[in-house]
C-alpha positions in Angstrom: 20.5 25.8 -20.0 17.3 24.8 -21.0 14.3 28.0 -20.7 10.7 28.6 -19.8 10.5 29.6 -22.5 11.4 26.8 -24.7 9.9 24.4 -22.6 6.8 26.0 -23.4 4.8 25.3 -26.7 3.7 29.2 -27.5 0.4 27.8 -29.1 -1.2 25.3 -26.7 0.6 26.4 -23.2 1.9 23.0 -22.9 5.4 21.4 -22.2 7.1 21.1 -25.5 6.9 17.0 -26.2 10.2 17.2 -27.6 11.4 16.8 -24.2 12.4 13.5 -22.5 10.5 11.9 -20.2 12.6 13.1 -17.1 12.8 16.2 -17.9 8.6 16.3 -18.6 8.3 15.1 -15.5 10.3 17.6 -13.9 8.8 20.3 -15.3 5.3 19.3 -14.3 6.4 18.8 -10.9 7.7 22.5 -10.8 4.7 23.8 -12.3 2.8 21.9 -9.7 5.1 23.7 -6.8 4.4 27.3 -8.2 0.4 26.3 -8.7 0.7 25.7 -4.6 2.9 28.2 -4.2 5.6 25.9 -2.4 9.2 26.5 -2.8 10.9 23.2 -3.4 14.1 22.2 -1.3 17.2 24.0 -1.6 18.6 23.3 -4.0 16.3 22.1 -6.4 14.8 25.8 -6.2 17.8 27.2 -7.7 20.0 25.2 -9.9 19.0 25.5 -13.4 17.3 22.2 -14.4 13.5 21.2 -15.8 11.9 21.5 -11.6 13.4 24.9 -11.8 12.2 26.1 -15.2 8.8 24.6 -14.2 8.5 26.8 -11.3 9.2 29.6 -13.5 6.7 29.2 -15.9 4.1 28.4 -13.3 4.9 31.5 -11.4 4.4 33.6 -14.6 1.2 31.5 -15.6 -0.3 31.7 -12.0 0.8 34.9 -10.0 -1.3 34.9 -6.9 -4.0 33.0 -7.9 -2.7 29.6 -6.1 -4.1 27.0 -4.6 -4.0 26.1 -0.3 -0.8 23.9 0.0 -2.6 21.5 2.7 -0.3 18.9 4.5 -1.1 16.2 2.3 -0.4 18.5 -0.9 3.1 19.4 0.6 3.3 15.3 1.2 2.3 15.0 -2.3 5.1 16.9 -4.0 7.6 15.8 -1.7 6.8 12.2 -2.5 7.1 13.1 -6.8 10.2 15.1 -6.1 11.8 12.1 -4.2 10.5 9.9 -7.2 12.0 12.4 -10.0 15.5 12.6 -8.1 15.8 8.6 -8.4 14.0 8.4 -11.9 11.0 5.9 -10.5 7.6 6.8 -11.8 4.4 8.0 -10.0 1.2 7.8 -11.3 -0.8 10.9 -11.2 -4.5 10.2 -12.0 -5.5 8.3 -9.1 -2.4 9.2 -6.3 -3.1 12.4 -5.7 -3.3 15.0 -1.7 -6.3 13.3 -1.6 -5.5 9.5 -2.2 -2.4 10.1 0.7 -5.3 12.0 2.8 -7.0 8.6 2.7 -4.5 6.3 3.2 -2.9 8.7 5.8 -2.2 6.4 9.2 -2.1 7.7 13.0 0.8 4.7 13.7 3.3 2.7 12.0 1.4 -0.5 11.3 5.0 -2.3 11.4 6.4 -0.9 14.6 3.2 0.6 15.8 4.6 4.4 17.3 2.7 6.8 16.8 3.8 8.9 13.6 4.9 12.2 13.5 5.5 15.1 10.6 8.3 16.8 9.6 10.6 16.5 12.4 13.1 14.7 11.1 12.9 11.8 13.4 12.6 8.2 12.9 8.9 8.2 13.4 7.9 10.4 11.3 5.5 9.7 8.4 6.7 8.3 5.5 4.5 6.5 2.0 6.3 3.4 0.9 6.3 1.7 -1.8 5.4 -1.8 -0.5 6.2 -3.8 -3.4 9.4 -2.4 -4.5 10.1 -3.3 -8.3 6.6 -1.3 -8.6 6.5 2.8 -8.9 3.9 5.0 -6.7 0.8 4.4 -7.5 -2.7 3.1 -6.0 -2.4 0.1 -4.7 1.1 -0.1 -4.2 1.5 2.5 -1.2 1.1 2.8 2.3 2.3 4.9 5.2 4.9 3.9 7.5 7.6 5.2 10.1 10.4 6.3 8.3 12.2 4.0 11.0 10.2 1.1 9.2 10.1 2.4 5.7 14.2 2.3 6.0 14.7 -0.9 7.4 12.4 -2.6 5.0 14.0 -0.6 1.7 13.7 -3.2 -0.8 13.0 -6.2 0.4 10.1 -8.2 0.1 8.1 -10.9 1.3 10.8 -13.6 1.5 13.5 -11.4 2.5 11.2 -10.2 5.3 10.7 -14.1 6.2 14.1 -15.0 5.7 15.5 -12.2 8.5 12.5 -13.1 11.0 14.3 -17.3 10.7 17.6 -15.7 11.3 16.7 -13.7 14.1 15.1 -16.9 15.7 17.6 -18.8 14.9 20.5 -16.4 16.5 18.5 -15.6 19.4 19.0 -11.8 18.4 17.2 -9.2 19.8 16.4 -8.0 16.1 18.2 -7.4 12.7 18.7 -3.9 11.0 16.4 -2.2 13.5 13.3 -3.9 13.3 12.3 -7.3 15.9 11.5 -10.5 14.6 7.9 -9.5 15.6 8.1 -6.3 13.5 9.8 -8.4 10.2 6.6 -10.6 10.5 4.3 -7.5 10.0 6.7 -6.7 7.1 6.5 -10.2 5.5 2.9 -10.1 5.9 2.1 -6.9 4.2 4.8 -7.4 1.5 2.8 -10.9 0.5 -0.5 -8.7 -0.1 0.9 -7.3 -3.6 3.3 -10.2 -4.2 1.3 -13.3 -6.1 1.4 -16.6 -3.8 0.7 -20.2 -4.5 -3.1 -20.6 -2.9 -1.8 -23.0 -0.3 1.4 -20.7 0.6 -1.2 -17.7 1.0 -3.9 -19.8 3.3 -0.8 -20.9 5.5 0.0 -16.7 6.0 -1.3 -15.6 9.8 -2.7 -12.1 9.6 0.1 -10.5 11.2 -1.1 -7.1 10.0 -4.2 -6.0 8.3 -4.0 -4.3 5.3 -3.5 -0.5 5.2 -6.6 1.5 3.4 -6.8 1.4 -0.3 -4.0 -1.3 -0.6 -4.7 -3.8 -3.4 -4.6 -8.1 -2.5 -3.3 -10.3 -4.5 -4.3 -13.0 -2.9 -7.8 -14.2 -2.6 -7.2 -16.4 0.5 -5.7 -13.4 2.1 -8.6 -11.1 1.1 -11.2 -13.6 2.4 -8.9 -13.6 5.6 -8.5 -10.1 6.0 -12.6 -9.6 5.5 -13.5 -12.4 8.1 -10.9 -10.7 10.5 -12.0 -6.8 9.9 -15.6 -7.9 11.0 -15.0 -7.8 14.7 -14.1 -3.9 13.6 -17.5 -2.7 13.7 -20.8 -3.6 15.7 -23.0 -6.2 14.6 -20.1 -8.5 13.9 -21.8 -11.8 15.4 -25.1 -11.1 12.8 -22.5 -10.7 9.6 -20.6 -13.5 10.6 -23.3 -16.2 11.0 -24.9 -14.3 7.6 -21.5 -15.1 6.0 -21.6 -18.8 7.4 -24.8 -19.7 5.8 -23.1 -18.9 2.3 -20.5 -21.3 2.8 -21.2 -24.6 0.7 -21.3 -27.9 3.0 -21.6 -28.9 6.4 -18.2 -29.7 6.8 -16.6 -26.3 5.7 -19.5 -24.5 8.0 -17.7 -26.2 11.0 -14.5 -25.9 9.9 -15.0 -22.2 9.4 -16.9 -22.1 13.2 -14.1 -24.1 14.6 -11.7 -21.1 13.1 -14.0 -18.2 14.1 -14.2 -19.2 17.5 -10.8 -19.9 18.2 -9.9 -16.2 17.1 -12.7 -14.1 18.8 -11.7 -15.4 22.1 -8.0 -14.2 21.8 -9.2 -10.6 19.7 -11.7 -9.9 23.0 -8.4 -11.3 25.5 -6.0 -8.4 23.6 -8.3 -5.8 24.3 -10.8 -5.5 21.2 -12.5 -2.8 23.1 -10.3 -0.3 23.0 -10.0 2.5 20.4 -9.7 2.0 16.7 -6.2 1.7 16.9 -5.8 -0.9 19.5 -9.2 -2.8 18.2 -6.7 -3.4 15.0 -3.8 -4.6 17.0 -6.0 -6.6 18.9 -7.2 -8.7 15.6 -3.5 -9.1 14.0 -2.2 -9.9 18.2 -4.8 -12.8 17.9 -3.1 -14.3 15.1 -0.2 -15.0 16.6 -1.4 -17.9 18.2 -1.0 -20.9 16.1 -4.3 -22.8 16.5 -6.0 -19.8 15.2 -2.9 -20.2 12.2 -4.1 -24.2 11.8 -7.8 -24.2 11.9 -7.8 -20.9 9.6 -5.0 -22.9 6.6 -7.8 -26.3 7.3 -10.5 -24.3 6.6 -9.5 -22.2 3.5 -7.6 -24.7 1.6 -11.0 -26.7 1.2 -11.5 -23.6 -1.2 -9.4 -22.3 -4.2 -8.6 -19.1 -5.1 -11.5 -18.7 -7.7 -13.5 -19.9 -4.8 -12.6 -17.4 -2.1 -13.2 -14.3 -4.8 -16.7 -15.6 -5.5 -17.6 -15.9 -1.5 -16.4 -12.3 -1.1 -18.2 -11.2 -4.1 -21.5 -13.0 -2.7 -20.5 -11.4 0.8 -20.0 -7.9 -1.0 -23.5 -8.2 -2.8 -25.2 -8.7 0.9 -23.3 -5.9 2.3 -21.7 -8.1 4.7 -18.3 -6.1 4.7 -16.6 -4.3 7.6 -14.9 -2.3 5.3 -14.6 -1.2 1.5 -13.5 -3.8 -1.0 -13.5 -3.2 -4.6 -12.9 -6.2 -7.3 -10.7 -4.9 -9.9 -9.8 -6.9 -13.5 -6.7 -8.2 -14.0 -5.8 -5.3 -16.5 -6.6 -2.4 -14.1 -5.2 -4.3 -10.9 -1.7 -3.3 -11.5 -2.7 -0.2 -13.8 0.2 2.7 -13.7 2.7 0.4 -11.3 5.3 0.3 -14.5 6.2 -3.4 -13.5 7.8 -3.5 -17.0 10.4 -1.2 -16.3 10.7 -2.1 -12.2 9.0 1.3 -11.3 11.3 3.5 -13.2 10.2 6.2 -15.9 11.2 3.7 -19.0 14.2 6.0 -20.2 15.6 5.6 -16.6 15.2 2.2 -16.7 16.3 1.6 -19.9 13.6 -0.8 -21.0 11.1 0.0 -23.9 7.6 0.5 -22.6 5.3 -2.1 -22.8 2.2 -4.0 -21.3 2.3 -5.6 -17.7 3.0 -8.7 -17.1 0.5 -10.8 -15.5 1.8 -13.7 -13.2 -2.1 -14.8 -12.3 -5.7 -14.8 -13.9 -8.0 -13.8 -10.6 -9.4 -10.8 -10.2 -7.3 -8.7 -7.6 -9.1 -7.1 -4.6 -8.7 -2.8 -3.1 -9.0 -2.7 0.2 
């Protein structure tokens, strides 16, 4: 059995570094439990292993002087406990209680109930990974049902568009517990973190808008999302006829009017008054009618994607935004998602550590 005591370097306080990565992990994540003062799980909490000896040492190190274990803490440490168990990684500089505080979410944006906490039902709150050969970490997460979160697993984009044609096709009422409706919401969020051709992208209907903090691939869809998000907020119809005049040409200023006002229309018909909540549904409920679909794909595939990223840059600098959007480089974009090794800690993995690989050269977009 491996000790406190050994785990301990008796100079610096620190895990000894001549443990693997797993077990490093493990140990932190039990130090982090006793620094709450949060029992982890039966029976984590008392079978000898690196948690376990973490807890210990924390306990010793700490005593009473612990920190508030908030909801989001206890969400926190269940999430890295659920990681350490299946080896994946989960970055710890930027997701922290307070990064799941902000991405927190009153519904399931794929089968829209209202979410729940620790009740063991299928509605309750759950953080998925959204692109799955990626670990937990910013930009990668977002909060579902756990009804969702399941049915989705790890699929992605095509999968999700794949089941949503077989569903039509079969006249089935839906496939693995989710509609052909709610496998379009899936598709759709999947292709935010998944790079597209341009033209594939501008041919996407906005099916769901993108969770907080989630990071875009795609500048088509970013530009699409930030034209959509603006009848979020008051003083929409000023924004959008500011964001107009920045549009190069004649031609692309009435394409883009043709688009705009074939949306708003639908968005005011599904109830864009309501609260928050339903103002969203409203927007991504427009989009399912395919004229809005064909004069949105005319319109932005007069651009490319270097195209779209400048307007929304230009749009940024004149604080025409409904909501946050950060640019990030193409180094930090996918920073701490260990695409190298598929999301798992590399010794789980089995593959050496090493640098991301990059598929595409624009910069990628935080929502």
């Amino acid at each position: 059995m491996i000790t406190a005591l050994n785990l301990i370097d008796l100079q610096t306080g620190l895990p000894n570094t001549g443990l693997t990565a797993h077990e490093h992990v493990g140990f932190e994540l039990g130090w982090d439990y006793a620094h709450y003062r949060v029992s982890p799980p039966a029976p984590y909490a008392q079978e000898p292993s690196p948690l376990r000896d973490g807890v210990l040492a924390g306990q010793a190190a700490f005593g009473t002087r612990t920190l508030a274990a908030t909801r989001h803490v206890r969400k926190w440490l269940q999430l890295r406990l659920h990681a350490w168990l299946r080896g994946r990684s989960v970055e710890l500089v930027q997701v922290t209680p307070n990064y799941l505080h902000q991405i927190d979410a009153s519904h399931c944006p794929i089968t829209r109930i209202a979410l729940s906490s620790a009740t063991s039902e299928a509605s309750d709150a759950s953080v998925d990974r959204v692109r799955n050969d990626a670990g937990y970490a910013a930009g990668n997460l977002a909060v579902m049902s756990t009804k969702a979160n399941h049915a989705k697993a790890a699929f992605g984009f095509r999968d999700a568009q794949r089941f949503v044609q077989q569903i039509e096709a079969e006249q089935r009422s839906g496939l693995g517990g989710l509609s052909a409706e709610q496998w379009s919401r899936v598709a759709v969020l999947c292709s935010f973190v998944e790079p597209l051709p341009h033209d594939d992208a501008c041919a996407l209907p906005l099916r769901v808008l993108p969770p907080n903090r989630l990071r875009l691939f795609n500048p088509a869809q970013a530009l699409q999302a930030f034209v959509s998000q603006q009848l979020l907020k008051p003083g929409w119809s000023q924004r959008i006829s500011r964001f107009e005049e920045l549009l190069p040409g004649k031609a692309l200023r009435r394409d883009f009017r043709s688009f705009f006002m074939t949306l708003l229309p639908r968005v005011i018909e599904a109830g864009r008054a309501g609260d928050a909540v339903h103002a969203r549904w409203a927007i991504e409920d427009a989009w399912r009618a395919s004229l809005v679909q064909q004069r949105w794909t005319r319109f932005a595939r007069q651009l490319d994607a270097v195209q779209c990223e400048a307007l929304l840059a230009r749009a940024a600098a004149r604080k025409l935004g409904a909501t946050g959007l950060l640019p990030l480089t193409d180094a930090s974009s996918t920073d701490g998602w260990n695409l190298a090794t598929r999301g798992y800690l590399a010794h789980a993995a089995n593959v050496a550590p090493g640098g991301t690989p990059r598929d595409q050269r624009q910069q990628q977009l935080a929502w």
